[in-house]
C-alpha positions as CSV (number, residue, x, y, z in Angstrom):
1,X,-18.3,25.4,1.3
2,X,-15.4,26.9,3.3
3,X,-12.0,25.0,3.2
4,X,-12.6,23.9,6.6
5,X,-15.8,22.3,5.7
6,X,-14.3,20.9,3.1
7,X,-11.2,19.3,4.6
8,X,-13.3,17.9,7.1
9,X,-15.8,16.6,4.7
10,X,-16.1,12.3,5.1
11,X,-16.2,10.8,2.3
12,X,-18.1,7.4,1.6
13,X,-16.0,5.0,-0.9
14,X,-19.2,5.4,-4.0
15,X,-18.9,8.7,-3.5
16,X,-14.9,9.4,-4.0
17,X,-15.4,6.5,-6.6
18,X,-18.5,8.8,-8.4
19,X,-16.1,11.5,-8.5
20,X,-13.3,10.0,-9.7
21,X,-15.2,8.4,-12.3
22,X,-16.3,12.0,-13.5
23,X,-12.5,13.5,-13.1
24,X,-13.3,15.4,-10.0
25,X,-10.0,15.5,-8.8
26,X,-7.1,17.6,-10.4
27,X,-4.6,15.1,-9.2
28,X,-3.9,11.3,-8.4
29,X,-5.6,10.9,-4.8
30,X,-7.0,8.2,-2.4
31,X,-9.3,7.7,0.2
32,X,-8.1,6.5,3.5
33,X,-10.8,6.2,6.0
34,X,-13.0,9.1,4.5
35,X,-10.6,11.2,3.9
36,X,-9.0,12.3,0.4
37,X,-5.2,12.2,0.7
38,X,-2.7,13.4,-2.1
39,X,-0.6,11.2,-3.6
40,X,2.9,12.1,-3.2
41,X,5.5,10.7,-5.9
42,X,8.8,12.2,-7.0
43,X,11.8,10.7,-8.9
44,X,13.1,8.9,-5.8
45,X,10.2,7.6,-5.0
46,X,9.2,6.4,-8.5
47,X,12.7,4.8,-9.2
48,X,12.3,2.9,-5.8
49,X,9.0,1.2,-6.4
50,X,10.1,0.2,-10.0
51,X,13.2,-1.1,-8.2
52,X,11.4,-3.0,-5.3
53,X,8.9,-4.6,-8.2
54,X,11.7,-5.6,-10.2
55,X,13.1,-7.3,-7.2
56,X,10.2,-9.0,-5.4
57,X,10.5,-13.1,-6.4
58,X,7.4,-13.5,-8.8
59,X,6.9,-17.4,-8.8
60,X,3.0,-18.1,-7.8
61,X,2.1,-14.4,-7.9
62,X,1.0,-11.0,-9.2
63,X,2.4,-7.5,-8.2
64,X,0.3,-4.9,-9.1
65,X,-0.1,-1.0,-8.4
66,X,-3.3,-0.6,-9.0
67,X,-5.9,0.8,-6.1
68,X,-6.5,-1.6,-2.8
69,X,-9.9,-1.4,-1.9
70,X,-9.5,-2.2,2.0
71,X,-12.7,-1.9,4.2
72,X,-14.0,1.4,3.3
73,X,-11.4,3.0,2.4
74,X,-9.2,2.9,-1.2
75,X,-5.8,3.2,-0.3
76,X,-3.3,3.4,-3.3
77,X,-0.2,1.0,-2.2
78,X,2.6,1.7,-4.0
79,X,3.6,-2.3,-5.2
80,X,1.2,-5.1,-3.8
81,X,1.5,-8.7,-4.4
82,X,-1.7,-11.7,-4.5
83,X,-1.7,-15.4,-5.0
84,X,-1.9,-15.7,-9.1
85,X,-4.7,-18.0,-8.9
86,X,-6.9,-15.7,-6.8
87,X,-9.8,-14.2,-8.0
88,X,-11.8,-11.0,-6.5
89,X,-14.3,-11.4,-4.3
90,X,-16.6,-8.5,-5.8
91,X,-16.1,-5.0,-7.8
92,X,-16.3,-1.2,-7.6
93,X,-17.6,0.1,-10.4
94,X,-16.2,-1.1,-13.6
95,X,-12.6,-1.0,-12.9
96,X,-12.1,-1.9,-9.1
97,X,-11.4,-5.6,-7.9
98,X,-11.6,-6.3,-4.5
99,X,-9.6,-9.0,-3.0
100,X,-10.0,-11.7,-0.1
101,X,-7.0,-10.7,2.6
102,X,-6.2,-14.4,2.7
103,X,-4.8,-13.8,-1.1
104,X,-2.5,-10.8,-0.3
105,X,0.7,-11.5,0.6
106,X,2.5,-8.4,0.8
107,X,2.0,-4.6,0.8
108,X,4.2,-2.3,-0.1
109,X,3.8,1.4,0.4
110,X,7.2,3.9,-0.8
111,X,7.1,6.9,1.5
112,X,9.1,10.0,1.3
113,X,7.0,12.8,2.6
114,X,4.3,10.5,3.9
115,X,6.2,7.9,6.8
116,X,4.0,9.1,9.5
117,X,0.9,8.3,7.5
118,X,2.5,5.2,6.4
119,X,3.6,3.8,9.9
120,X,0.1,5.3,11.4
121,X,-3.2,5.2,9.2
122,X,-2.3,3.0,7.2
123,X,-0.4,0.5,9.1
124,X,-3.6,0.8,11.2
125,X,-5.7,0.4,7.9
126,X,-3.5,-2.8,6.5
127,X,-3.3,-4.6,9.8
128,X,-7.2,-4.5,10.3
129,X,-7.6,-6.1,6.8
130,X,-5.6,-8.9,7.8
131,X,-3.2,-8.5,5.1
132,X,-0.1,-10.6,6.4
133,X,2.3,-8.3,5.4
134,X,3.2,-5.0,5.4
135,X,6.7,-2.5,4.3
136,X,7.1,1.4,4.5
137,X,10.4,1.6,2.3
138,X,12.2,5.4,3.1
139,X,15.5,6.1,2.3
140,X,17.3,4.7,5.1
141,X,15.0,1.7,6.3
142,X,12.6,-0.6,5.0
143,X,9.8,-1.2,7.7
144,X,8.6,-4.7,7.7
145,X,5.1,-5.0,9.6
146,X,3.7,-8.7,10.7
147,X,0.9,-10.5,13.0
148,X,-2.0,-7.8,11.7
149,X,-4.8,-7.2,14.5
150,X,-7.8,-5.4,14.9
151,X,-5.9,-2.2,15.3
152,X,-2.7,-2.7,13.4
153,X,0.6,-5.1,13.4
154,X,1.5,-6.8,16.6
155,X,5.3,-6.3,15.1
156,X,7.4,-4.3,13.7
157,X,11.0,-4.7,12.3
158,X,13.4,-2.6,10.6
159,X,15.6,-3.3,8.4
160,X,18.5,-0.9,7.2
161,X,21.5,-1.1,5.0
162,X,23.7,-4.3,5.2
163,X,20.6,-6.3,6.4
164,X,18.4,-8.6,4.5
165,X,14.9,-8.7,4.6
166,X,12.6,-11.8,4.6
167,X,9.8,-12.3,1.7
168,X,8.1,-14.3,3.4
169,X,5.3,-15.2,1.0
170,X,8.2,-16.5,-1.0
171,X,10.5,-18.3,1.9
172,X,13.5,-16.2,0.5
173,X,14.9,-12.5,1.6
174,X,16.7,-9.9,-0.4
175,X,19.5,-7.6,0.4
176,X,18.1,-3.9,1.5
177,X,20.7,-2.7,-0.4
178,X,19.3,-4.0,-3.5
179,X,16.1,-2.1,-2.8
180,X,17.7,0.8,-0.8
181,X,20.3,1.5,-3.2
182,X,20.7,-0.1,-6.2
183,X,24.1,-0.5,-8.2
């Protein structure tokens, strides 16, 4: 198969989840909308999602990392966060839960390299799930998506240093400088 064959290949979720399973890939990927994606961490970007997890009010809920399965894709969020009592509506193989939208209340993704991926596909991907929620943290502004459609978030904020930013699942906000750039 030629490399352009390849990148243009469309993957169906049981298939990337058939080759994960048998260590296809060299490195951590996921599939967003049939497509296998890198994904990109660093030491900024792994000190800011443990920071945003350590932050995020925990009272009712569960933050995990773990892989999203949304639609058909498998996005991996970086930090997510579900109702505690909420159970999965089916699995993926042995060690995939799926989850009822209604149950999410926030996704988080941590985005360095990938902020037009972020804001785009996967806003796009989020938003048609119906997951309430949505932030693309970078270094200088959290994005805070809201109202999810069919083909996205009707709204978008931003929220940059000196600001707070609502958690709304948790009637609260936090200081972006606590997430941003932490003492």
């Amino acid at each position: 198969m030629t490399e352009e064959a390849t990148l243009s290949y469309h993957w169906s979720r049981d298939e990337f989840v058939r080759a994960w399973d048998a260590d296809v890939f060299e490195r951590r990927v996921e599939l967003v909308e049939g497509e296998v994606w890198p994904v990109v961490i660093g030491s900024w970007h792994g000190e800011t999602v443990m920071t945003v997890a350590a932050v995020l009010p925990r009272r009712g809920v569960r933050i995990s990392s773990s892989t999203l399965p949304t639609g058909d894709s498998l996005p991996d969020p970086d930090c997510w966060v579900r109702r505690r009592d909420a159970e999965p509506t089916e699995s993926i193989g042995s060690r995939l839960a799926v989850w009822d939208p209604r149950d999410l209340l926030l996704v988080i993704e941590v985005s360095d390299e990938t902020v037009m991926q972020d804001l785009g596909v996967k806003a796009k991907l989020y938003g048609r799930a119906g997951y309430p929620a949505y932030w693309v943290v970078t270094k200088d502004v959290i994005y805070e998506h809201t109202e999810p459609t069919a083909s996205g978030y009707r709204l978008r904020a931003e929220y940059r240093a000196g600001d707070r930013i609502p958690i709304r699942y948790a009637d609260t906000d936090l200081a972006v400088d606590d997430l941003l750039h932490p003492a």
